[in-house]
N, CA, C and O atoms as a GROMACS GRO file, in nm:
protein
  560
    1UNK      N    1   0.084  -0.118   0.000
    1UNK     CA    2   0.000   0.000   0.000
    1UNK      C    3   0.088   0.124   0.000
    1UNK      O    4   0.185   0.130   0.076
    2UNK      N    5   0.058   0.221  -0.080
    2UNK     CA    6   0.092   0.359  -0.053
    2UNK      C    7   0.063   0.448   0.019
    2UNK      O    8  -0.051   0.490   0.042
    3UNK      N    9   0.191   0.493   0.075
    3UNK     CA   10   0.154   0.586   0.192
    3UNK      C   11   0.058   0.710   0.174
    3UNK      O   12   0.077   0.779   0.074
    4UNK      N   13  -0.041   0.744   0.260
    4UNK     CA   14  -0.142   0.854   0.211
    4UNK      C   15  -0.103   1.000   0.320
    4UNK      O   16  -0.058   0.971   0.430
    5UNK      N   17  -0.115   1.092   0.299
    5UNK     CA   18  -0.080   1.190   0.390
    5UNK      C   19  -0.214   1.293   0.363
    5UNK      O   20  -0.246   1.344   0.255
    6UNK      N   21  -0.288   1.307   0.502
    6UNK     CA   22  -0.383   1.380   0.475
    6UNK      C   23  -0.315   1.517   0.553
    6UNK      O   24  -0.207   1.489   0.606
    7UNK      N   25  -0.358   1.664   0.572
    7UNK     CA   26  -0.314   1.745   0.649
    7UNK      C   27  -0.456   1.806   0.732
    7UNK      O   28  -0.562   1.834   0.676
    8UNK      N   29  -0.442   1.812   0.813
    8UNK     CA   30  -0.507   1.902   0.904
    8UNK      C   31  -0.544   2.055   0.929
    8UNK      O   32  -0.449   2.131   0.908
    9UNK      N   33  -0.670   2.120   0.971
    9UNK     CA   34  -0.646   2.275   0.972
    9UNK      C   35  -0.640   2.221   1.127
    9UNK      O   36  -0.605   2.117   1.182
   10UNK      N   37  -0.711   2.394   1.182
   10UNK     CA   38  -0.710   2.379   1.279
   10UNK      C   39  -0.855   2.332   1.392
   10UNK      O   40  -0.890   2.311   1.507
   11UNK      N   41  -0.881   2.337   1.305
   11UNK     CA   42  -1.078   2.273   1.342
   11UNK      C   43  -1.059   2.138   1.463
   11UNK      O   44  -0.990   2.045   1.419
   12UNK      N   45  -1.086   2.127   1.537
   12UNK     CA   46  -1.164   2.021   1.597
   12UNK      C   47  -1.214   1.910   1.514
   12UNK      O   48  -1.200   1.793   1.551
   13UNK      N   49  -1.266   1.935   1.417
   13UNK     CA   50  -1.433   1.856   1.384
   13UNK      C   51  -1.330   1.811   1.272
   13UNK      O   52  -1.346   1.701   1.218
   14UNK      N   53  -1.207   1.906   1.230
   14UNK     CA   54  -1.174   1.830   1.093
   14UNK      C   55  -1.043   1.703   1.162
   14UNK      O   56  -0.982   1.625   1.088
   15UNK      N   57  -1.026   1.709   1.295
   15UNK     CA   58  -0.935   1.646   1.350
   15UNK      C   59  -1.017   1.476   1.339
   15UNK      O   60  -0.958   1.374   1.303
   16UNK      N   61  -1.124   1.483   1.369
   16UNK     CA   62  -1.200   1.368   1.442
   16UNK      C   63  -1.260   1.322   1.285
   16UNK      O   64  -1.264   1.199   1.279
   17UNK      N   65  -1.300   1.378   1.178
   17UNK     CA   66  -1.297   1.348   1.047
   17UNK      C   67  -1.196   1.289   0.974
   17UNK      O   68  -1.228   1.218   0.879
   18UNK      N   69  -1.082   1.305   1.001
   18UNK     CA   70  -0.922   1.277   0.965
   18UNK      C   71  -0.947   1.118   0.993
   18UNK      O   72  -0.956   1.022   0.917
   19UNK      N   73  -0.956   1.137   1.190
   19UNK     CA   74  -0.933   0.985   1.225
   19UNK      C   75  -1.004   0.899   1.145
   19UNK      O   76  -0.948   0.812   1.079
   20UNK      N   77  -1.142   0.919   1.144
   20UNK     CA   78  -1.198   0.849   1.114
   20UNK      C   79  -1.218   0.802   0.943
   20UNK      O   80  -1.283   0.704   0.907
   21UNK      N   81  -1.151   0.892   0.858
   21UNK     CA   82  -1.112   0.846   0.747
   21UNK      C   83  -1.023   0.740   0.713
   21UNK      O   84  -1.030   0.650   0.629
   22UNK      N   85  -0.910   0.782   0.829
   22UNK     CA   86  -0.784   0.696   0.823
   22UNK      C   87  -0.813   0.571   0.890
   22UNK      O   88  -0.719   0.492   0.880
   23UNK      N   89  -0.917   0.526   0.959
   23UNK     CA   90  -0.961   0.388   1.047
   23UNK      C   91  -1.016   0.344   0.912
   23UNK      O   92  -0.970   0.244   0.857
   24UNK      N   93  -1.116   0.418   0.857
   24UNK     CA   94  -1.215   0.343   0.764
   24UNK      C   95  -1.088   0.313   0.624
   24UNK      O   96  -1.100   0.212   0.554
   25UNK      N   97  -0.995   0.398   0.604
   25UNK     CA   98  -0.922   0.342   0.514
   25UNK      C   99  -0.854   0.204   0.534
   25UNK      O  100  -0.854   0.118   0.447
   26UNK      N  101  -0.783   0.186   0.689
   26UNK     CA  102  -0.738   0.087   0.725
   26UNK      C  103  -0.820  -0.038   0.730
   26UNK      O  104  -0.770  -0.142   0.684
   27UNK      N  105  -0.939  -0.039   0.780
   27UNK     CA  106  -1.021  -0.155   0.807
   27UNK      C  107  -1.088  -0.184   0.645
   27UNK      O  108  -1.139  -0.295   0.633
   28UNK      N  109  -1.091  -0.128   0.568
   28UNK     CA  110  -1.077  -0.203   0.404
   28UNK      C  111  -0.970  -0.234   0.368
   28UNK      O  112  -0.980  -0.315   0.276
   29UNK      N  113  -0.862  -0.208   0.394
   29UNK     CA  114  -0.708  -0.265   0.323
   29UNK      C  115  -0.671  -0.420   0.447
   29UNK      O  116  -0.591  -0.507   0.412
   30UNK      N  117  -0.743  -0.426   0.582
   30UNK     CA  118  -0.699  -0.536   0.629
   30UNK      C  119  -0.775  -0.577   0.753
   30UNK      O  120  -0.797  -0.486   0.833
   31UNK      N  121  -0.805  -0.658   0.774
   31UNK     CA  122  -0.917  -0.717   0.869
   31UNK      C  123  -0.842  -0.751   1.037
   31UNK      O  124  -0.788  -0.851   1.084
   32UNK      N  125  -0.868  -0.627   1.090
   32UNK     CA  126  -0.793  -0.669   1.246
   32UNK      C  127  -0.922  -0.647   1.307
   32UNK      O  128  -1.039  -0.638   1.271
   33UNK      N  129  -0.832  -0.640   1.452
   33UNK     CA  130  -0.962  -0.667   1.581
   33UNK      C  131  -1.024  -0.535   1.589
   33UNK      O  132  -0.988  -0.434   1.528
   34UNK      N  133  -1.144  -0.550   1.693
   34UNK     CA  134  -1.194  -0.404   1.721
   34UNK      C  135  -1.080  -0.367   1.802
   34UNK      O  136  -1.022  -0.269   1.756
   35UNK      N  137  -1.005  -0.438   1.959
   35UNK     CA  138  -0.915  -0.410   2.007
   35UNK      C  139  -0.821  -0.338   1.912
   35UNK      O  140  -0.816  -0.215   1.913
   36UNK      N  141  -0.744  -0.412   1.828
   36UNK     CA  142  -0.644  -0.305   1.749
   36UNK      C  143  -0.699  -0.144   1.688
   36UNK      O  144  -0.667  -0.025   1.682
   37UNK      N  145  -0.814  -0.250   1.647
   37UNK     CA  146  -0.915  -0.081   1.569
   37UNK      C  147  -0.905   0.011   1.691
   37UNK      O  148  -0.883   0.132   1.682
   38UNK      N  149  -0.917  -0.038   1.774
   38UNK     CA  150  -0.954   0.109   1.884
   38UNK      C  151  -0.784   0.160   1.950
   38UNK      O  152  -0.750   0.264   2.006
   39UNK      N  153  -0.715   0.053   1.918
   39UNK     CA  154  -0.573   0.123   1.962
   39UNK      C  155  -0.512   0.220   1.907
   39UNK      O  156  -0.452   0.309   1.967
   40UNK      N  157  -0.528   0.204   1.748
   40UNK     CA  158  -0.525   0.282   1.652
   40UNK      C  159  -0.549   0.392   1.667
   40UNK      O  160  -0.468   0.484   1.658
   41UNK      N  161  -0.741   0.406   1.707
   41UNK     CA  162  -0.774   0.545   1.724
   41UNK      C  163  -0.666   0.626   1.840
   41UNK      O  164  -0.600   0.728   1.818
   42UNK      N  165  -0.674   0.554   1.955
   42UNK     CA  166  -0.617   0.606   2.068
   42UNK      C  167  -0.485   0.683   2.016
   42UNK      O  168  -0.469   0.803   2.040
   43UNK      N  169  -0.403   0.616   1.954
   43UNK     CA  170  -0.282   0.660   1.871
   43UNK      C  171  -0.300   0.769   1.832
   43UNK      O  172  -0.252   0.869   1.885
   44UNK      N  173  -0.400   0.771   1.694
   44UNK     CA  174  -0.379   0.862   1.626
   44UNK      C  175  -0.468   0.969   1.724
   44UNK      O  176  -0.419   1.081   1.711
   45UNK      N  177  -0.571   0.970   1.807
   45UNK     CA  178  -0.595   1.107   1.876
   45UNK      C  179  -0.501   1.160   1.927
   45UNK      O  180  -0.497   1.281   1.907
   46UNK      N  181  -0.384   1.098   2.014
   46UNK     CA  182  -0.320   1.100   2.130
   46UNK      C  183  -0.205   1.173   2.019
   46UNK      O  184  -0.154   1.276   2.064
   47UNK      N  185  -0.180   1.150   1.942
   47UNK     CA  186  -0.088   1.187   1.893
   47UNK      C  187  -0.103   1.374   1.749
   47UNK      O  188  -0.028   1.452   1.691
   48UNK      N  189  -0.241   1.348   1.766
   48UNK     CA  190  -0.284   1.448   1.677
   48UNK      C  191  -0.321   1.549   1.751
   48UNK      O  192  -0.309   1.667   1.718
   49UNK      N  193  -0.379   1.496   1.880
   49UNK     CA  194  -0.399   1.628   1.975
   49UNK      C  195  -0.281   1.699   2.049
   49UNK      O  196  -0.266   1.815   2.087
   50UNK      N  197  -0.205   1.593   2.054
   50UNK     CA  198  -0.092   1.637   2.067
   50UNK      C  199  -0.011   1.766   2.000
   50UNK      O  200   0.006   1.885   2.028
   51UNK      N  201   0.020   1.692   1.916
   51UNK     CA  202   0.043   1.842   1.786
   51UNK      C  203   0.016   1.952   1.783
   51UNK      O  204   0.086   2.053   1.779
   52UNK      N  205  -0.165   1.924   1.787
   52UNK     CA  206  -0.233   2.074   1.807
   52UNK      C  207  -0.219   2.095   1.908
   52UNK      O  208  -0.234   2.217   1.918
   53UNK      N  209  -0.198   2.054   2.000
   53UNK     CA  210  -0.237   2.160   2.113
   53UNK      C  211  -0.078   2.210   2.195
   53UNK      O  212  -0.063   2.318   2.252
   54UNK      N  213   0.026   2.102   2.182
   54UNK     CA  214   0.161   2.134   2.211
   54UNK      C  215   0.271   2.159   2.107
   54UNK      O  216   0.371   2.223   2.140
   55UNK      N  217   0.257   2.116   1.994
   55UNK     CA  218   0.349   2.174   1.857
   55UNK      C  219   0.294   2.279   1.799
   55UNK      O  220   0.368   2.362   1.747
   56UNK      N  221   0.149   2.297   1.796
   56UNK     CA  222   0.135   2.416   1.741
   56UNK      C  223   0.034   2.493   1.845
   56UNK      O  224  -0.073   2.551   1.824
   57UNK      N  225   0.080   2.480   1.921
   57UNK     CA  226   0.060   2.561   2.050
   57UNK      C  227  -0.102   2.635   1.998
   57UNK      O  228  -0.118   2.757   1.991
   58UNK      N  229  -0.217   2.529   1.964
   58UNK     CA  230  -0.324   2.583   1.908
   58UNK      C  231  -0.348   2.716   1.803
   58UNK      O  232  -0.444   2.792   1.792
   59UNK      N  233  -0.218   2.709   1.733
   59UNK     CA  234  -0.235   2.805   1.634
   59UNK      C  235  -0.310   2.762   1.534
   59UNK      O  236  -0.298   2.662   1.464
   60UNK      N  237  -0.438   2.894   1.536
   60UNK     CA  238  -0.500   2.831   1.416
   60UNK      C  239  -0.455   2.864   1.243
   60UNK      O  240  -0.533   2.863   1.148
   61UNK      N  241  -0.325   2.889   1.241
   61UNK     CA  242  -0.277   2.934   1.085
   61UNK      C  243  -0.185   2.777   1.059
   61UNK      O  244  -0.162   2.736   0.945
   62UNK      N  245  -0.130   2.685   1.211
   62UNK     CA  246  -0.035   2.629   1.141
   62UNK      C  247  -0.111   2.503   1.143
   62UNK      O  248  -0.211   2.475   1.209
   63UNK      N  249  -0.015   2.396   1.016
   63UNK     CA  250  -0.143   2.276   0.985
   63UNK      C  251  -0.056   2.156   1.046
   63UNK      O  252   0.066   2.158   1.064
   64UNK      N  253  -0.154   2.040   1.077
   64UNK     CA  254  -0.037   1.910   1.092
   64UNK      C  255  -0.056   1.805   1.011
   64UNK      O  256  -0.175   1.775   0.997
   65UNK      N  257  -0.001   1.757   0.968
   65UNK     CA  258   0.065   1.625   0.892
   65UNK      C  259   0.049   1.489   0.918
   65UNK      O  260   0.150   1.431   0.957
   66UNK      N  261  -0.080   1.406   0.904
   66UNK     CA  262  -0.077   1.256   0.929
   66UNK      C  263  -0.007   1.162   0.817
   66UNK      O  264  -0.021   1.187   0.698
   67UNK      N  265   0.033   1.105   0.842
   67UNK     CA  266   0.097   1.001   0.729
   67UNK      C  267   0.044   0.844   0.763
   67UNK      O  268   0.071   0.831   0.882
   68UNK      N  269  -0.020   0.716   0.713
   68UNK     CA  270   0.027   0.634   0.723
   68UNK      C  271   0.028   0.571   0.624
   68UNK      O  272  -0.008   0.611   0.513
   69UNK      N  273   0.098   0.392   0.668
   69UNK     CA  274   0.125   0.310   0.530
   69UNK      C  275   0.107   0.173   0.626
   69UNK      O  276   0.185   0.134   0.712
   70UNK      N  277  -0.009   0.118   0.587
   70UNK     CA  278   0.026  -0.021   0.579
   70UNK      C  279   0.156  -0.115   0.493
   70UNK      O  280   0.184  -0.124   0.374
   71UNK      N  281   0.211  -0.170   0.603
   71UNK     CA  282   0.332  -0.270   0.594
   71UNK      C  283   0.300  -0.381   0.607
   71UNK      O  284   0.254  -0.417   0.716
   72UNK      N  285   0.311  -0.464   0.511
   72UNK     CA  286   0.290  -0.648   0.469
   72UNK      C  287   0.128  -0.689   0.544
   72UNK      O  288   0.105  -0.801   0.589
   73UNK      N  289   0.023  -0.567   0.546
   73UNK     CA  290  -0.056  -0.606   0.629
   73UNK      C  291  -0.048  -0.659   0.785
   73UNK      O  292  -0.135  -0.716   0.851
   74UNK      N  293   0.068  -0.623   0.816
   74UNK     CA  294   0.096  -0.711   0.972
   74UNK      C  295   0.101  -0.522   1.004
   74UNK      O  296   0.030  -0.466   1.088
   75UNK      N  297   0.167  -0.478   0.947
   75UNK     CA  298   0.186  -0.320   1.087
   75UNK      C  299   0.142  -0.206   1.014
   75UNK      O  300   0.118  -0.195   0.894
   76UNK      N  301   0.136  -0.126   1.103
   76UNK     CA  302   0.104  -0.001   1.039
   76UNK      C  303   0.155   0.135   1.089
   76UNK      O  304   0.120   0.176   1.200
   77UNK      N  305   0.234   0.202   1.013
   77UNK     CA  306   0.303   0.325   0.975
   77UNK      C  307   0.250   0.456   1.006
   77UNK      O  308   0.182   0.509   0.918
   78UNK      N  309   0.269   0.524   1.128
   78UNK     CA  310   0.211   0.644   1.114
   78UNK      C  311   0.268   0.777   1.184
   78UNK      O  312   0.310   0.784   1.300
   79UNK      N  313   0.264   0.846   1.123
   79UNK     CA  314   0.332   0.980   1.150
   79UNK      C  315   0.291   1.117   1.140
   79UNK      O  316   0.262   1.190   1.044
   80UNK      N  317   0.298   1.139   1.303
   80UNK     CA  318   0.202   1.316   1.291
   80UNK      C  319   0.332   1.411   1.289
   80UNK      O  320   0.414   1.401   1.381
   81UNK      N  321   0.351   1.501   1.185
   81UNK     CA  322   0.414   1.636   1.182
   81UNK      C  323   0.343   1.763   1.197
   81UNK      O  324   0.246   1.805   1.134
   82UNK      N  325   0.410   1.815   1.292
   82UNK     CA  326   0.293   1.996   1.313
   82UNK      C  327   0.371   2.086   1.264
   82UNK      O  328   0.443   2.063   1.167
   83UNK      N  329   0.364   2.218   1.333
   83UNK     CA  330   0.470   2.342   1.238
   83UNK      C  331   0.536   2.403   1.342
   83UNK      O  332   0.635   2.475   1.334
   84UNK      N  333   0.480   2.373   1.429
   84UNK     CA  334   0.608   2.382   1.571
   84UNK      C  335   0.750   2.335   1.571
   84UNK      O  336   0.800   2.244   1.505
   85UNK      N  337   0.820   2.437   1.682
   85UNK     CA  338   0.934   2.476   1.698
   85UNK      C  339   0.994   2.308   1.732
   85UNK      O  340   1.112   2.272   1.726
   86UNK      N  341   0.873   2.224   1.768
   86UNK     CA  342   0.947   2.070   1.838
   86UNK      C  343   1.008   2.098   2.002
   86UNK      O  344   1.024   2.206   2.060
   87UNK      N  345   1.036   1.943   2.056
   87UNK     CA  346   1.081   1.940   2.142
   87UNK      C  347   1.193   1.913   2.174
   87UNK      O  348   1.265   1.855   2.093
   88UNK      N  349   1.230   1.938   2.276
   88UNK     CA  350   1.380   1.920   2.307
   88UNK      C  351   1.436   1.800   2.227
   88UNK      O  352   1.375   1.693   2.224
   89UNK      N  353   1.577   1.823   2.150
   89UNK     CA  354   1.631   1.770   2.068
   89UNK      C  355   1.660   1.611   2.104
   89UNK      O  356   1.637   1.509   2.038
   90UNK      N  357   1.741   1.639   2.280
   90UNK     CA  358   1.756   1.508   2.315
   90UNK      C  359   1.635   1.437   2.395
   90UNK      O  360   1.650   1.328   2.451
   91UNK      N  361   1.531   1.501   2.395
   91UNK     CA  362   1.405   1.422   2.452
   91UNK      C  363   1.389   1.277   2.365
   91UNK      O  364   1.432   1.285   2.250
   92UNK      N  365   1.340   1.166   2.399
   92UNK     CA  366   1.348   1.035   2.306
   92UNK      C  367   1.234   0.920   2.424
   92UNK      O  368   1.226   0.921   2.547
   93UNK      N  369   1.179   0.851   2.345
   93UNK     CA  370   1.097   0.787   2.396
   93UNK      C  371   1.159   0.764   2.554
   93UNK      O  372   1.093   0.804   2.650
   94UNK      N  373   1.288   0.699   2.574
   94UNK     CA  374   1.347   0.661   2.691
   94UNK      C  375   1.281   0.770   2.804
   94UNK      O  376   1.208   0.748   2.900
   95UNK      N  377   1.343   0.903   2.747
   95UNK     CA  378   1.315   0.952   2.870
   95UNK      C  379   1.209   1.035   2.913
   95UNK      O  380   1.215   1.136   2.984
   96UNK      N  381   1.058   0.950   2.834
   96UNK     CA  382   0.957   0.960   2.888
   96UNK      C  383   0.889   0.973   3.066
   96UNK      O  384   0.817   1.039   3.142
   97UNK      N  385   0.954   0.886   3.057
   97UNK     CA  386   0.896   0.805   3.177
   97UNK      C  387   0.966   0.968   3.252
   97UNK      O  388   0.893   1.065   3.273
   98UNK      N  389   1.087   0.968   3.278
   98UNK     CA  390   1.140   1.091   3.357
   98UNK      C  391   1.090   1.191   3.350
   98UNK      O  392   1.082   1.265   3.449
   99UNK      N  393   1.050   1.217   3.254
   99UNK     CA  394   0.938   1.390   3.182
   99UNK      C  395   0.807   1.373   3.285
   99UNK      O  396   0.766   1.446   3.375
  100UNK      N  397   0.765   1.260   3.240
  100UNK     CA  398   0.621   1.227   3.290
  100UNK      C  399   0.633   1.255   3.488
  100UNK      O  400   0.548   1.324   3.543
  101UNK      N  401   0.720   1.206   3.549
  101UNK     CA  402   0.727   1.178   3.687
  101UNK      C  403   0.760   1.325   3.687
  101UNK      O  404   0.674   1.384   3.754
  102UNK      N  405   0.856   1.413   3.635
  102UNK     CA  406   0.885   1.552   3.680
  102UNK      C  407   0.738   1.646   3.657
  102UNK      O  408   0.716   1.739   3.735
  103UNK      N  409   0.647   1.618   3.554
  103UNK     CA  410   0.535   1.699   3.514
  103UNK      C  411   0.437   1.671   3.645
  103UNK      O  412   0.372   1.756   3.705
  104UNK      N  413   0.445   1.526   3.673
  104UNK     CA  414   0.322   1.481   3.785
  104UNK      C  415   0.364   1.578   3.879
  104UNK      O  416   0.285   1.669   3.902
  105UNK      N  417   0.490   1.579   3.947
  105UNK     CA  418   0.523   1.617   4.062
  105UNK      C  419   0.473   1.822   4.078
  105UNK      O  420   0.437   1.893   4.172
  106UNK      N  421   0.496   1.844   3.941
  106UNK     CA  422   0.443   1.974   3.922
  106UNK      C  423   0.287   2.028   3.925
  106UNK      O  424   0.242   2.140   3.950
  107UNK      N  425   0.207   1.871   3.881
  107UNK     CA  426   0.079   1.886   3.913
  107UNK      C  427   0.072   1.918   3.779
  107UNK      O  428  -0.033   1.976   3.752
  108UNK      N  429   0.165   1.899   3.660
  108UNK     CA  430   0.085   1.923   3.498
  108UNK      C  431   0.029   1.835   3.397
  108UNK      O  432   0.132   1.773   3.370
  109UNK      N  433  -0.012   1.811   3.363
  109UNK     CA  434  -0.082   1.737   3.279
  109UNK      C  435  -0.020   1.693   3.152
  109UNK      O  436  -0.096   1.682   3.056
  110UNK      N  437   0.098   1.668   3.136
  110UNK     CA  438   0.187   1.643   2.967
  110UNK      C  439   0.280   1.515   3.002
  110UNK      O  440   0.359   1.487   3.092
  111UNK      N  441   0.231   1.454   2.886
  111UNK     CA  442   0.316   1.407   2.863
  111UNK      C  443   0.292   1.202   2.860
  111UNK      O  444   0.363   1.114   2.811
  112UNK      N  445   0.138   1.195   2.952
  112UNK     CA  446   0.068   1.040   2.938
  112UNK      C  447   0.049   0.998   2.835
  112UNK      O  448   0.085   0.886   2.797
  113UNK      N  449  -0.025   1.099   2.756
  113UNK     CA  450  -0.036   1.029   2.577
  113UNK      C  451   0.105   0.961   2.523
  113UNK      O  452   0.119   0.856   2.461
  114UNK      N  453   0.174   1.028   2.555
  114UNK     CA  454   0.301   0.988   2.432
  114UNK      C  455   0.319   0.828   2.514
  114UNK      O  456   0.311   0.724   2.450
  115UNK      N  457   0.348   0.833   2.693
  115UNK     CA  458   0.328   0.676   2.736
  115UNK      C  459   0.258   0.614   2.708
  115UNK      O  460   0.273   0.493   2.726
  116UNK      N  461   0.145   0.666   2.650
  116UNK     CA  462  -0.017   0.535   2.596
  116UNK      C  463   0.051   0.512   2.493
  116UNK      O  464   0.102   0.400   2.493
  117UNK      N  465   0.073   0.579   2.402
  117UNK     CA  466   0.116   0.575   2.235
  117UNK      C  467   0.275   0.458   2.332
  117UNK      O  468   0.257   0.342   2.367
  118UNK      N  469   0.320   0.484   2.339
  118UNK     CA  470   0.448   0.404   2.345
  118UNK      C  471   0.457   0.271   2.372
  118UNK      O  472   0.528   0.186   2.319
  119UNK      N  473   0.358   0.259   2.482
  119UNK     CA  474   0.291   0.109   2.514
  119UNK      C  475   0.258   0.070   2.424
  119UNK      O  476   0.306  -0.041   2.401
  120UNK      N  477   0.165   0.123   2.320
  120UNK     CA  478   0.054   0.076   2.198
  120UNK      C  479   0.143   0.014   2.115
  120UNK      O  480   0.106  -0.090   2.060
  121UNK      N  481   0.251   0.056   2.094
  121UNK     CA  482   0.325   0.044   1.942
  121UNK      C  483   0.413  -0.023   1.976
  121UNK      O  484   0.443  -0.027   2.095
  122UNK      N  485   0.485  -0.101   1.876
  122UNK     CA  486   0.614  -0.136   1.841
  122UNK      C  487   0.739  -0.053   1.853
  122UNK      O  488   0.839  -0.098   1.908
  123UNK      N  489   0.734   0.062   1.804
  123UNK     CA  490   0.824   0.146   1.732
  123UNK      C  491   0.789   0.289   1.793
  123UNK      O  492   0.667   0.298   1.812
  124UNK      N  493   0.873   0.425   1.837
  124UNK     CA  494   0.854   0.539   1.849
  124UNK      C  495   0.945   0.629   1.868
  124UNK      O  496   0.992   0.660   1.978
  125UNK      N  497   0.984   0.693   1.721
  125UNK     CA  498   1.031   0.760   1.668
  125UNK      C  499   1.027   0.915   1.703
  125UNK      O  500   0.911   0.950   1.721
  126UNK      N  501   1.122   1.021   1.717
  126UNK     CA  502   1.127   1.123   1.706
  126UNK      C  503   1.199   1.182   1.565
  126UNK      O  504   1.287   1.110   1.517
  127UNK      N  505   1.171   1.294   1.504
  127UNK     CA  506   1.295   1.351   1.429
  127UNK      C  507   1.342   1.441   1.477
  127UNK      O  508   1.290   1.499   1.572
  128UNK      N  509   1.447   1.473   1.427
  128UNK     CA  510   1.604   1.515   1.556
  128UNK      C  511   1.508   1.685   1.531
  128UNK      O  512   1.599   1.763   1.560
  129UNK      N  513   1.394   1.768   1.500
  129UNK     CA  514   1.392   1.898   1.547
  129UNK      C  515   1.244   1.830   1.643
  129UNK      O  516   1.162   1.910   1.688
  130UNK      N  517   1.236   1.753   1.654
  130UNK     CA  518   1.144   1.709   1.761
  130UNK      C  519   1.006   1.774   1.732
  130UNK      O  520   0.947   1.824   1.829
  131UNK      N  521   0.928   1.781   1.572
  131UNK     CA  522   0.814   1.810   1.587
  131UNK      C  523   0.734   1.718   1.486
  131UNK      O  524   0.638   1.749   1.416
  132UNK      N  525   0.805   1.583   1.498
  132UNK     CA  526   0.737   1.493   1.407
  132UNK      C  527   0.783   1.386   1.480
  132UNK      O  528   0.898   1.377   1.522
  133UNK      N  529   0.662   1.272   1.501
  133UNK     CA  530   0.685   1.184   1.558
  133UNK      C  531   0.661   1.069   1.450
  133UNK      O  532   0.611   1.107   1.344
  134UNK      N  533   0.690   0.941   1.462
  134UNK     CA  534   0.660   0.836   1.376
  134UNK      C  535   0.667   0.706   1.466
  134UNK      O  536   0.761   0.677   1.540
  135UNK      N  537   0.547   0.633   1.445
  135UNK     CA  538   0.556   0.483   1.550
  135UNK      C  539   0.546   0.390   1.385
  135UNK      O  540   0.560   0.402   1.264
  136UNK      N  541   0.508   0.287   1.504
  136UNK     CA  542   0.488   0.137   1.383
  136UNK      C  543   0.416   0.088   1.494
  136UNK      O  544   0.460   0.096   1.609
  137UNK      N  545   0.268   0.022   1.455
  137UNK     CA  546   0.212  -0.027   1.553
  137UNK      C  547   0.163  -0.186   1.460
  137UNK      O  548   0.138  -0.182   1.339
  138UNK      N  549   0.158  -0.305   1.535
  138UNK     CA  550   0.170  -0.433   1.502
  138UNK      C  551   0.001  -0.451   1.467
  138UNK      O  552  -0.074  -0.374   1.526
  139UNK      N  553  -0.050  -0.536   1.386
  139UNK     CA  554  -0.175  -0.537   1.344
  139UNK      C  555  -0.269  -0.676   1.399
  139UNK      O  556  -0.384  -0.708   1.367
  140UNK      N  557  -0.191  -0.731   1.474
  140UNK     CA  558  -0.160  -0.849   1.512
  140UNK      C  559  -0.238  -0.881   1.655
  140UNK      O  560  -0.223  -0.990   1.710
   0.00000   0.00000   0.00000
């Protein structure tokens, strides 16, 4: 399959339209569980709200970037880019967990999604200006 890249404004309504294009594309190219189906979603919200609301710091001029690609039908490829500045260069899945325990202790709220998404998947990718992420999640 070829990779499809839809983009995002800044709408709400066109966020939750996105997902649900990109589920209904997936569940015709390959027959998984509702479990996976719904991990998926979790992914791609967790990771799209993300964007908007911490890469592009809810700007409504800048857009974000979904990508995926089914791989041999077993996994699937997906990648949110926003237009944000990104995050710290050496931030990396590892040192999640440390982000997460310093935010709790502050009483803030950042930073659980990316641990849901990390659990979910196989694979989780940063690019080195830290405003595009990319997993691989198993279909399996």
């Amino acid at each position: 399959m070829k990779a499809v890249t839809y983009t995002i404004k800044h709408e709400m309504k066109e966020l939750a339209t996105t997902i649900d294009l990109i589920l209904n594309n997936i569940m015709s190219k390959s027959c998984i569980s509702d479990l996976v189906l719904f991990e998926v979603k979790v992914i791609l919200n967790e990771l799209i709200v993300n964007a908007f609301c911490h890469g592009n710091g809810c700007n409504a001029e800048k857009l974000i970037y979904v990508t995926f690609k089914m791989i041999n039908n077993n996994y699937l490829y997906i990648s949110v880019k926003d237009e944000g500045y990104g995050i710290n260069a050496k931030f990396d899945v590892k040192s999640l967990n440390d982000y997460v325990d310093a935010a709790n202790k502050l009483l803030c709220e950042h930073g659980r999604g990316l641990l849901i998404v990390n659990r979910l998947c196989v694979k989780v990718k940063f690019n080195r200006l830290g405003n595009k992420v990319s997993v691989i999640k198993s279909l399996q």
